[in-house]
N, C-alpha and C positions, 0 to 999 in steps of 0.2 A: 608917616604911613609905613606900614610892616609888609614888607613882600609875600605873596605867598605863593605853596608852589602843592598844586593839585596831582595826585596820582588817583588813577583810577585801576583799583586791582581789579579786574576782575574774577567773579566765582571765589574770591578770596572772604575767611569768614572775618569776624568783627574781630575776633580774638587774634588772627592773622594779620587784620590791617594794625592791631595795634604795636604787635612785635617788630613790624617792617616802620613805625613812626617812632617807636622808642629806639631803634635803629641810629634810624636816619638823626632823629636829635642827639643822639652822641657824636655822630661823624662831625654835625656843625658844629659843637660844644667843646670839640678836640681840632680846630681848625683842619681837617681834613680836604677841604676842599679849596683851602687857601695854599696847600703846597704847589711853590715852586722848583724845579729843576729837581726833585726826587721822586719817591714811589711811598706807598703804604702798608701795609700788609693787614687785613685783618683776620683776628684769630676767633675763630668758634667752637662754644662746647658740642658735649655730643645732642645736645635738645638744641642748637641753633643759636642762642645765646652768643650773643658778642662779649667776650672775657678778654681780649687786648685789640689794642692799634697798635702797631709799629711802623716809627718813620725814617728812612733813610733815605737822605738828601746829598746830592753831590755838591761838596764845595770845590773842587777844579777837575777842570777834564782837560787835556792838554790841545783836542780840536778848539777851543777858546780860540775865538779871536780874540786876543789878551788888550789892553792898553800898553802901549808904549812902556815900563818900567820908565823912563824919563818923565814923561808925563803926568804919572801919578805923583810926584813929588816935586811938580812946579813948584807949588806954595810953601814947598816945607822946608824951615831955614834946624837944622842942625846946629846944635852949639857943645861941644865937648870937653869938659873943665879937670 
């Protein structure tokens, strides 16, 4: 079964609802909608066109509530020759 998901533009013409669908099928094609812990940027020309995504995602923030540094490395046996 394939989800789907209804928008109702209104006063929007046919040639408008298609620009706002080829759109939206890029952002899912670009997993856009799948980021965690960052942000997105999109860029458009001067007719409205979608011409980049840009993603920047934070990998540490020091409000972390971090894991113990001991903890992460219960299981790991170090051996140095």
């Amino acid at each position: 079964m394939n989800p789907t998901i209804f928008l109702k533009l209104e006063g929007a013409t046919v040639e408008q609802a298609e620009h706002c669908r080829s759109i939206i099928e890029l952002l899912f094609a670009n997993d856009v909608f799948n980021i965690r812990r960052g942000s997105v940027t999109l860029h458009f020309d001067h007719e409205g066109g979608l011409k980049q995504i840009e993603r920047d995602r934070v990998v540490w923030r020091k409000d972390n509530k971090d894991k113990p540094v001991a903890k992460l490395y219960d299981n790991v046996i170090l051996e140095v020759k």
